[in-house]
BADREN-857171 format. One record per residue: residue number from 1; residue in three letters; x, y, z of N, C-alpha, C in turn. Coordinates in steps of 0.1 Angstrom, whole numbers. Example, Ala and Ser with C-alpha at 12.3 -4.5 7.8 and 13.67 -1.06 7.14 Angstrom:
R_1_ALA_132_-57_78_123_-45_78_132_-33_78
R_2_SER_128_-22_71_137_-11_71_129_0_79
END
This chain:
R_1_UNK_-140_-46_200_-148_-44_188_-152_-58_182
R_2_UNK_-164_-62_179_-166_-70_171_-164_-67_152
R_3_UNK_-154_-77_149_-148_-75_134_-157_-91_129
R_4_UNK_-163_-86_117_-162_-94_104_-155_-90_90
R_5_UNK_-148_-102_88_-143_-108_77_-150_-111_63
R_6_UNK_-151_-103_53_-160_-104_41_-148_-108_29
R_7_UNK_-152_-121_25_-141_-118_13_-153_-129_3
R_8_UNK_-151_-119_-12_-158_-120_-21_-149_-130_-27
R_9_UNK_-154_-145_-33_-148_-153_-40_-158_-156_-56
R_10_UNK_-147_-161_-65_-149_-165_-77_-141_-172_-84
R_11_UNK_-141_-190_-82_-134_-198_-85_-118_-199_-83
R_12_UNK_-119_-195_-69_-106_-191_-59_-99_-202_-52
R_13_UNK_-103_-215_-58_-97_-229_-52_-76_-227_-50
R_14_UNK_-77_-221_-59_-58_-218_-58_-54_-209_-47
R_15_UNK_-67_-201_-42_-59_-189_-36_-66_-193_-19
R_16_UNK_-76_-200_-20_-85_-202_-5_-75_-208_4
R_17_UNK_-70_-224_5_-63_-228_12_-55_-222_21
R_18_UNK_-41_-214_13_-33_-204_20_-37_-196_30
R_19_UNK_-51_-186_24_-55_-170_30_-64_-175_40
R_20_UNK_-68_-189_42_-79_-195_54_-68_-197_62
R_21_UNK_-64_-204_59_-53_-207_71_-44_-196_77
R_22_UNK_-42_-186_69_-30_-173_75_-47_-170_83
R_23_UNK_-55_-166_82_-69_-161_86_-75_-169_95
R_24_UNK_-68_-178_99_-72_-186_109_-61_-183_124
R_25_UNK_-53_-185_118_-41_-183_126_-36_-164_129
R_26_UNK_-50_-154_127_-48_-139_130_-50_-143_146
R_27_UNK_-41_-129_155_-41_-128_166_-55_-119_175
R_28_UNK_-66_-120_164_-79_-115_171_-97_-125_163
R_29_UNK_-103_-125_171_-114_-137_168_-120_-121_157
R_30_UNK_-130_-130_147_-139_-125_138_-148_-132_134
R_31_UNK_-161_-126_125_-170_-138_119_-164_-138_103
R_32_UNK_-166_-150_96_-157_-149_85_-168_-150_70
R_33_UNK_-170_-142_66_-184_-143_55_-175_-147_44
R_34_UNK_-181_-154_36_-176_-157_20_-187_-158_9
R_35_UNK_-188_-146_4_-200_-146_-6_-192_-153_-20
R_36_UNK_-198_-160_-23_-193_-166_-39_-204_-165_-51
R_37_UNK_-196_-160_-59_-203_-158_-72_-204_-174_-80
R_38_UNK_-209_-177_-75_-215_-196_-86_-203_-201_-88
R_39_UNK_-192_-204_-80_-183_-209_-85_-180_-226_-95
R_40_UNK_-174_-229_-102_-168_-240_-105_-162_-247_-103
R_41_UNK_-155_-244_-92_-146_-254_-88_-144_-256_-76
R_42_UNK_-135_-261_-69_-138_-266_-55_-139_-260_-46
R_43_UNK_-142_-244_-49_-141_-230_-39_-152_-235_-26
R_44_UNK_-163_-235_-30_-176_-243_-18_-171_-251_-10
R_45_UNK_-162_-265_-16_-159_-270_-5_-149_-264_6
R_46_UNK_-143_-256_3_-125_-255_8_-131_-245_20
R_47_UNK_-141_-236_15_-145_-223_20_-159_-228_34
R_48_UNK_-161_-243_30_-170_-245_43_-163_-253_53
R_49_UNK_-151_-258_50_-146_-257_59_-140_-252_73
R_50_UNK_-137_-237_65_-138_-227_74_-148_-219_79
R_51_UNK_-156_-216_78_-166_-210_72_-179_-219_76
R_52_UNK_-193_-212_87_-206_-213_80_-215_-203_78
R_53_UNK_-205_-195_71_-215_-185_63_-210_-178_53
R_54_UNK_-217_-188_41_-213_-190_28_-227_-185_23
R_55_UNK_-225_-168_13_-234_-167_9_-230_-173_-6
R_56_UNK_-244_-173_-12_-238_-177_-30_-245_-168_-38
R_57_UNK_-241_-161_-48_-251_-151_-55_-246_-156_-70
R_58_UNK_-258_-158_-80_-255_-161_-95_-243_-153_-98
R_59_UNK_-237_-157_-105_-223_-146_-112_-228_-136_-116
R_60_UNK_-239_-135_-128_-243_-126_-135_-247_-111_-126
R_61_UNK_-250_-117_-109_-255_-111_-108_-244_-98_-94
R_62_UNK_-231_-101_-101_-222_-98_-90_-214_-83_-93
R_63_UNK_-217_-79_-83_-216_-62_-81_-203_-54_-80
R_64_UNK_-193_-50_-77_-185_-44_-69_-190_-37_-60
R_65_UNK_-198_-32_-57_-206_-24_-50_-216_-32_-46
R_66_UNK_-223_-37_-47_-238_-48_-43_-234_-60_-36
R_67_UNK_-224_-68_-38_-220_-77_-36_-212_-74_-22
R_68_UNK_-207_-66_-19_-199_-62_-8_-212_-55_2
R_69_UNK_-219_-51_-2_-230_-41_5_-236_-54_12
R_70_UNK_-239_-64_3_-252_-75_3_-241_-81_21
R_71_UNK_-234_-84_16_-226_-94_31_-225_-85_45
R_72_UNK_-224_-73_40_-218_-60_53_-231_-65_57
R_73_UNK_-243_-60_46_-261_-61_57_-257_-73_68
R_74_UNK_-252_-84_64_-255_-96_66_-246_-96_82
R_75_UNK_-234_-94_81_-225_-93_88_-225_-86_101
R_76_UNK_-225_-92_113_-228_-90_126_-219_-77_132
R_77_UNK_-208_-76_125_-196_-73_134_-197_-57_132
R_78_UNK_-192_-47_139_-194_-32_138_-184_-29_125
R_79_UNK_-169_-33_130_-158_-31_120_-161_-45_113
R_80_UNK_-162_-40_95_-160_-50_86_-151_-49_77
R_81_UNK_-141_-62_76_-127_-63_69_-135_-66_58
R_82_UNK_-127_-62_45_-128_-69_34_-115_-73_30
R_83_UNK_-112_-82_24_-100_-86_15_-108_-95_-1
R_84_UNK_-96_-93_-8_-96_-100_-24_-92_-115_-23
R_85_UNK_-96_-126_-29_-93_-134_-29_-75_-139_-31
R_86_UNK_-72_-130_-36_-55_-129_-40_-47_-120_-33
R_87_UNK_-53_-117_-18_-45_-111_-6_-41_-116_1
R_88_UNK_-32_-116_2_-23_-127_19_-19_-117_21
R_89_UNK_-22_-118_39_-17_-115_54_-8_-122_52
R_90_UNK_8_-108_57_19_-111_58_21_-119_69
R_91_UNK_13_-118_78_21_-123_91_6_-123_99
R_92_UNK_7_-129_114_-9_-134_119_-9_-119_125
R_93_UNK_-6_-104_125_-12_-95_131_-21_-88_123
R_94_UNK_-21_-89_112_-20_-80_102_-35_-77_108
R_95_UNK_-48_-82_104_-56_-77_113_-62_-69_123
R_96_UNK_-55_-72_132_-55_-67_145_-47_-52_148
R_97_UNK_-40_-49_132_-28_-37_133_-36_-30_126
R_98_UNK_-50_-36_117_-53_-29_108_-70_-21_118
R_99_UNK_-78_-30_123_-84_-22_132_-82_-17_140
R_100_UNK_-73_-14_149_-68_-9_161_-67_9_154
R_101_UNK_-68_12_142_-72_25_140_-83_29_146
R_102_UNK_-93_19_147_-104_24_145_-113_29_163
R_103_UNK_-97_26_168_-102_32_183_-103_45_179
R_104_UNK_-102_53_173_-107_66_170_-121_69_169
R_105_UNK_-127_72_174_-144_76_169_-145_75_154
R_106_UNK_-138_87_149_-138_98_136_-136_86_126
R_107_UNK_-129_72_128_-123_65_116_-134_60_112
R_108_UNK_-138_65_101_-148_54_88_-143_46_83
R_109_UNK_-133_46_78_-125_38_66_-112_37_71
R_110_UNK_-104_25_66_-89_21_68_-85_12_58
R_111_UNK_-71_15_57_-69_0_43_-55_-2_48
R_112_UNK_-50_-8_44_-40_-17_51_-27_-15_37
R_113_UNK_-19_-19_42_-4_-20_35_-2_-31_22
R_114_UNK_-2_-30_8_2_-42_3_15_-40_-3
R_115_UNK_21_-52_-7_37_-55_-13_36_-68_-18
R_116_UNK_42_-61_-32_40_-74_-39_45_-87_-42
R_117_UNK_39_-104_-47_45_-115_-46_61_-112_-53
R_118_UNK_64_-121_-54_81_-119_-56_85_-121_-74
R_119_UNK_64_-131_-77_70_-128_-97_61_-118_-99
R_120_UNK_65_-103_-95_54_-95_-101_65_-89_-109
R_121_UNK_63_-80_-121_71_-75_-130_70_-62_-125
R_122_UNK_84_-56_-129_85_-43_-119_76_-34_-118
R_123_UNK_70_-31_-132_58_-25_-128_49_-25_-119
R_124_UNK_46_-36_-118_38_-44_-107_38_-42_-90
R_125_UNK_54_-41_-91_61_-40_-79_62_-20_-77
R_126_UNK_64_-13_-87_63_-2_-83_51_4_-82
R_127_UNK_40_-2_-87_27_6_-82_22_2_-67
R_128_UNK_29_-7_-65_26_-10_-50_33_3_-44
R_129_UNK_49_1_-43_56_9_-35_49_22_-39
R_130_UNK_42_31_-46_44_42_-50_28_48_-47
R_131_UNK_18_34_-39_4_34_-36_2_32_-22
R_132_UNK_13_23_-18_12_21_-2_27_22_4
R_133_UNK_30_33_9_44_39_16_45_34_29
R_134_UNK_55_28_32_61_22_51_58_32_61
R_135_UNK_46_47_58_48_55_67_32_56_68
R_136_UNK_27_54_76_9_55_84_5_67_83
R_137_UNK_-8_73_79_-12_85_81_-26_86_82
R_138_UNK_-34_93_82_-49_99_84_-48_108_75
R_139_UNK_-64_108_71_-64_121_55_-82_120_62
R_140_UNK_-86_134_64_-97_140_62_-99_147_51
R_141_UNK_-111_159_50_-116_161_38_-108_176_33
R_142_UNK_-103_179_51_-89_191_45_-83_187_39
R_143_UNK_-75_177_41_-62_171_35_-66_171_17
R_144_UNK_-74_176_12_-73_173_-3_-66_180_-10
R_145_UNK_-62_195_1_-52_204_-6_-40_199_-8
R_146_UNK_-34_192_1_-25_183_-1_-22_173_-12
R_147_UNK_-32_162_-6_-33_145_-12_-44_153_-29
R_148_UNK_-48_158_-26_-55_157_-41_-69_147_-43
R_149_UNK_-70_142_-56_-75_130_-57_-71_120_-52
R_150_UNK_-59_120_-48_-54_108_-36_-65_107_-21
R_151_UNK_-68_116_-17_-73_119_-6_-86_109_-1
R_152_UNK_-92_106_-16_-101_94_-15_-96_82_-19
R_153_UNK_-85_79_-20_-80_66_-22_-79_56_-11
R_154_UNK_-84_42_-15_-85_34_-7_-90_21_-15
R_155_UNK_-84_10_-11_-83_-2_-16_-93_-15_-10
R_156_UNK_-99_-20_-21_-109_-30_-7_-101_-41_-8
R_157_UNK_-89_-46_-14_-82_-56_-17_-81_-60_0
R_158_UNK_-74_-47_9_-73_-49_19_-79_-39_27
R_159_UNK_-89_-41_31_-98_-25_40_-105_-31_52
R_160_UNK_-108_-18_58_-118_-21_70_-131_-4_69
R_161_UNK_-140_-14_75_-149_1_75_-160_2_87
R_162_UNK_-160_15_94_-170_13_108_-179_10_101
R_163_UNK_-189_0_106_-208_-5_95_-216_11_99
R_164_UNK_-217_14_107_-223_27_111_-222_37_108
R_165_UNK_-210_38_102_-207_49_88_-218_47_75
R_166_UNK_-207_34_71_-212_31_58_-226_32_55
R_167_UNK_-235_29_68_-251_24_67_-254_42_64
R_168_UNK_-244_53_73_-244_66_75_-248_71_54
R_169_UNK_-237_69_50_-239_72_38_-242_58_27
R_170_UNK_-253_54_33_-258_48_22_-252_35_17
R_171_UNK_-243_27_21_-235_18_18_-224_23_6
R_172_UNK_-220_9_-4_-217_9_-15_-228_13_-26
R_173_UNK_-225_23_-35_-232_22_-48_-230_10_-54
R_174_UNK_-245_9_-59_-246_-6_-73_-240_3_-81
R_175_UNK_-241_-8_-94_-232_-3_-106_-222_2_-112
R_176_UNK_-214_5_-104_-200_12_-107_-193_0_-112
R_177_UNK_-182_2_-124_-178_-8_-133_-166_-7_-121
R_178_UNK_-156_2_-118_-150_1_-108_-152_15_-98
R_179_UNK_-142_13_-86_-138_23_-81_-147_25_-69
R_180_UNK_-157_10_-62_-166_12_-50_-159_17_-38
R_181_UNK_-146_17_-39_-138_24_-29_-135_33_-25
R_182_UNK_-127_40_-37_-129_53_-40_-142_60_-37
R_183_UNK_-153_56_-40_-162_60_-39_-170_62_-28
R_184_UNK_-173_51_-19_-177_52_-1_-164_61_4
R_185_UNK_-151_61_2_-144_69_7_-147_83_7
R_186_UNK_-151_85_-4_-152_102_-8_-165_109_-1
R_187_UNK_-177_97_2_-185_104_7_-187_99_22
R_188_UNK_-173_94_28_-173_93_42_-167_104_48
R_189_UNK_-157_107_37_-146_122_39_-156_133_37
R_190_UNK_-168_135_31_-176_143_31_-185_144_40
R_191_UNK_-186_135_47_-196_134_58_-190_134_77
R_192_UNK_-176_141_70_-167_144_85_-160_129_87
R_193_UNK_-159_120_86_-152_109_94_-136_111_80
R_194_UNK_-129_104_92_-113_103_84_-113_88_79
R_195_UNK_-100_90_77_-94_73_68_-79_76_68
R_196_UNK_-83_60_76_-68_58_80_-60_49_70
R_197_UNK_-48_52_73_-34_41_66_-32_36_76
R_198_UNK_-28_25_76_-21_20_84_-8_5_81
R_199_UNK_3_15_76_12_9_70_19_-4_76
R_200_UNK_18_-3_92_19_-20_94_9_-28_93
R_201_UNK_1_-25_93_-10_-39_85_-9_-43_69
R_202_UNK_-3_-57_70_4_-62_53_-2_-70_50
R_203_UNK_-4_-72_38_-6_-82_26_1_-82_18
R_204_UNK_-1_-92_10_10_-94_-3_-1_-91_-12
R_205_UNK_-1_-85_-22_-13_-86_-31_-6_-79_-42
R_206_UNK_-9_-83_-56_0_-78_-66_-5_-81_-74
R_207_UNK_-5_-74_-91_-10_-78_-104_4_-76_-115
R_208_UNK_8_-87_-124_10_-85_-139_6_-81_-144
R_209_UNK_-1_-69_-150_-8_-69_-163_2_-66_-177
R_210_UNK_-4_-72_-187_-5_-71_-197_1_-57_-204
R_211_UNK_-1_-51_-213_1_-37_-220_-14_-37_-226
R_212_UNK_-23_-44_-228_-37_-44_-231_-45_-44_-220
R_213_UNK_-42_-49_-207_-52_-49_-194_-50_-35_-188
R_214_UNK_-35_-32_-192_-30_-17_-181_-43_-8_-191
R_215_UNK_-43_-10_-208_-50_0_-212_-66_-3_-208
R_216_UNK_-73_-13_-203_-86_-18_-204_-88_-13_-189
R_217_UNK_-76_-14_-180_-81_-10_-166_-81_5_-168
R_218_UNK_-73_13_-172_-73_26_-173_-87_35_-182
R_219_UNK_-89_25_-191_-103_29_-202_-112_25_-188
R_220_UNK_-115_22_-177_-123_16_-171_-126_30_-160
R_221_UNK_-115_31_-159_-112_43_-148_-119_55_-150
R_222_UNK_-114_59_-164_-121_71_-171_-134_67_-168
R_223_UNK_-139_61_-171_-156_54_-173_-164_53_-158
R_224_UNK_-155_53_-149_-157_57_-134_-158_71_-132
R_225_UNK_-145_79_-136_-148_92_-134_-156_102_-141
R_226_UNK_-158_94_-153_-170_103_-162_-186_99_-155
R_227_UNK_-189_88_-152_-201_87_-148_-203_91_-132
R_228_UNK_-191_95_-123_-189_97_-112_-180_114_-109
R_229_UNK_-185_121_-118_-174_132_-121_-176_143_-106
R_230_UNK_-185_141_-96_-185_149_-86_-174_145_-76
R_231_UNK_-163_134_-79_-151_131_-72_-142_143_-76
R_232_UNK_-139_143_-91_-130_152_-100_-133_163_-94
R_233_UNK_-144_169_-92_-148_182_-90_-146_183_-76
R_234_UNK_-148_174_-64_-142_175_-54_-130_174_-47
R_235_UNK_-123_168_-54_-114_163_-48_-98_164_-63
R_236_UNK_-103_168_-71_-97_177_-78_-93_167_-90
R_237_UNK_-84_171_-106_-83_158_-111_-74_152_-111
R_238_UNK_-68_140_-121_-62_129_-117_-47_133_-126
R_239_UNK_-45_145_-135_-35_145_-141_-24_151_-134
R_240_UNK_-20_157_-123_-9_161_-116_-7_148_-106
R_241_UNK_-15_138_-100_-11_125_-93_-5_112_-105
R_242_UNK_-13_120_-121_-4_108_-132_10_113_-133
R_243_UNK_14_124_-133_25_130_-133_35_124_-124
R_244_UNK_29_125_-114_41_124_-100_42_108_-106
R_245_UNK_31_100_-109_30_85_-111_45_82_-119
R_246_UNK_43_90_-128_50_83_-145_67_89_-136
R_247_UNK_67_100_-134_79_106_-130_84_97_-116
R_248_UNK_78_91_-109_81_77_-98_81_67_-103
R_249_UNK_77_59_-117_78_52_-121_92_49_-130
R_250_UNK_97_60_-136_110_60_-143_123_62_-135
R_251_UNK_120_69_-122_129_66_-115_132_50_-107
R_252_UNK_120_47_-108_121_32_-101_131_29_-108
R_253_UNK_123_25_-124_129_19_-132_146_24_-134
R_254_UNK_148_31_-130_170_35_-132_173_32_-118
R_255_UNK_168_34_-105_172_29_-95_172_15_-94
R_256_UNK_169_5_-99_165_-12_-101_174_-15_-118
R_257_UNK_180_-4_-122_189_-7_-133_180_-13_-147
R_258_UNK_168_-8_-144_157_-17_-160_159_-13_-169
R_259_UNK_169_-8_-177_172_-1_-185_164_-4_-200
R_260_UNK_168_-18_-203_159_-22_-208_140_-22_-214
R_261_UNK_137_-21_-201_124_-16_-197_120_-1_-200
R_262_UNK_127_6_-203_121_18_-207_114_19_-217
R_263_UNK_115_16_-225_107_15_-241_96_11_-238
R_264_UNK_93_1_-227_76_-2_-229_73_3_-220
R_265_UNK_83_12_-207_74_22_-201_70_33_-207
R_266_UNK_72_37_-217_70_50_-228_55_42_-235
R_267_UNK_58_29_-237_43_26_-243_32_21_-233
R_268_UNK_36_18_-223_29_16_-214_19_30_-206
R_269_UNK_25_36_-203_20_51_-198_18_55_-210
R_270_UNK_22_57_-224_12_58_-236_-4_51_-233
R_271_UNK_-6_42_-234_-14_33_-236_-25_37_-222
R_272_UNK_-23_38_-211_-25_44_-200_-33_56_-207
R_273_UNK_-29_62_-208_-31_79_-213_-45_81_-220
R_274_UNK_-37_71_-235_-51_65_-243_-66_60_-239
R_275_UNK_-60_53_-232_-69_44_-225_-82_55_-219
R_276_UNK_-72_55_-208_-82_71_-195_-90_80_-204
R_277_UNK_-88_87_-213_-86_96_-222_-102_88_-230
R_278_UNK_-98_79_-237_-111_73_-243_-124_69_-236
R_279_UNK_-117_63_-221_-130_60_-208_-140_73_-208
R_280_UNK_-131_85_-207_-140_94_-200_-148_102_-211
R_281_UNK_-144_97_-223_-155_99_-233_-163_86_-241
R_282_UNK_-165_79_-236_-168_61_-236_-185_66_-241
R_283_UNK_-192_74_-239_-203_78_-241_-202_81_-260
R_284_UNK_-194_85_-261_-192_91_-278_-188_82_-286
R_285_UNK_-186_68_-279_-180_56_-288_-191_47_-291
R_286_UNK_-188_38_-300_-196_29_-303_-199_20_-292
R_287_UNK_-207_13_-290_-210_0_-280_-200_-5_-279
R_288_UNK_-201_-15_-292_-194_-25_-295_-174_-19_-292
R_289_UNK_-172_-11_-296_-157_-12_-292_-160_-5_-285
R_290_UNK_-162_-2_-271_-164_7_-259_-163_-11_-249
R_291_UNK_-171_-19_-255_-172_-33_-248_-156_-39_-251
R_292_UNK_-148_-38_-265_-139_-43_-267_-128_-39_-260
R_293_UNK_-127_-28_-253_-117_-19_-247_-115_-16_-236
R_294_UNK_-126_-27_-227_-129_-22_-213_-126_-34_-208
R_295_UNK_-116_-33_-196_-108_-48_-187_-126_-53_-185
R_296_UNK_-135_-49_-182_-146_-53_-174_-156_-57_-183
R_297_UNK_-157_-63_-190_-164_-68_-204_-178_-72_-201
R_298_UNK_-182_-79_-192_-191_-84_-186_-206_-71_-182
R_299_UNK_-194_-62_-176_-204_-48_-169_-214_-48_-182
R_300_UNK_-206_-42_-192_-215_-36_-202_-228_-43_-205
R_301_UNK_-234_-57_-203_-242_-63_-206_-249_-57_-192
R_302_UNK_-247_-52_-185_-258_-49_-178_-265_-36_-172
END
């Protein structure tokens, strides 16, 4: 199979060095695309190093969906990896573990395994464990009786996707504030192809947030599923997978002894709640604090 490597950068001089070199040293050849959004800082140089094909697109003008779509056009290879600039490959297979799904015809989509850096706060650490399990699986468009809204879940932090699908249904949608994932997922599972797990393909990839970003990403979410509501309706809604969420999250937290930590898990999943809850009626709010409340501040201006 010919694989390309798409990873979207934006002033990633801290994070490039590392993820070139683990990506240099994978056990299968690729072409390696780096589209950058106008960076500042020494991202261009680091990235042509490795790299000669560096696209550049204005910042203003950068997609989750457009931006990923723009490089796939570009990109030679059948299977296209994407990763986040803040993903590291555990080890030099990771790659090679992650397309090897794709000897299946049926696979459109795959995403790979993450676990998080070692300062991530437990939170942090259990939304990994409780998002990507040590156990590999396939989910078609049956499987929703099951997985639910899970069923379309899928991560571009670390993914792969046949181009012959994606080109199948249309690429990435523009405009979506988030969730371009979710989203090509849903309509590859609708258009007969599967999506694979594949739990030994690893990265490290992890987030801190805040008690204000958890509510800004969640207000963001809603604002995905409201302007995107034929997922909900397909694939069913998100309050029985928040359930299982909060109820795996508080056990984390007594199994890891956080005891402490409970209080701002009660305001944390508050805030969560809020959040989602206000997204998905983000149309009945003012501009101006609909802009103040949303992790994605930038979208709104366009």
């Amino acid at each position: 199979m010919d694989i390309s490597v798409i990873i979207p950068t934006f002033n990633a001089q801290h994070y490039l060095p590392t993820l070139l070199e683990r990506l240099e040293s994978q056990t299968l050849s690729f072409e390696l695309i780096i589209i950058d959004s106008s960076s500042t800082d020494n991202t261009h140089k680091i990235a042509k190093q490795y790299s000669d094909k560096l696209i550049t697109i204005p910042q203003s003008e950068f997609d989750h969906g457009g931006t990923r779509t723009k490089a796939a056009q570009y990109a030679s290879g059948e299977i296209i990896v994407f990763l986040t600039q803040d993903a590291l490959p555990t080890d030099n297979s990771a790659l090679e573990r992650l397309v090897s799904v794709f000897e299946e015809e049926k696979i459109g989509a795959a995403y790979g395994r993450q676990i998080p850096y070692e300062d991530t706060s437990i939170f942090g650490k259990h939304l990994r464990a409780f998002n990507y399990p040590a156990t590999s699986h396939i989910r078609t468009l049956a499987d929703k009786q099951h997985y639910g809204i899970k069923t379309a879940f899928l991560s571009d932090s670390f993914s792969a996707y046949r181009k012959s699908a994606m080109l199948e249904v249309d690429w990435f949608k523009d405009g979506l504030i988030v969730g371009e994932d979710a989203h090509i997922t849903a309509k590859l599972l609708l258009s007969g192809y599967k999506v694979g797990y594949v739990a030994q393909a690893v990265v490290y990839h992890s987030h801190t947030y805040t008690l204000l970003e958890d509510f800004g990403r969640y207000f963001d979410t809603g604002v995905f599923h409201t302007m995107e509501a034929w997922i909900l309706e397909t694939f069913g809604k998100v309050e029985g997978e928040g359930m299982r969420y909060i109820k795996s999250e508080f056990a984390y937290l007594l199994a890891h002894k956080n005891y402490l930590r409970i209080p701002e898990f009660f305001l944390r999943n508050g805030l969560k709640f809020i959040g989602y809850k206000l997204g998905r009626n983000y149309q009945k709010l003012p501009y101006a604090l609909v802009k103040k409340m949303s992790m994605h501040t930038s979208w709104w201006a366009k």
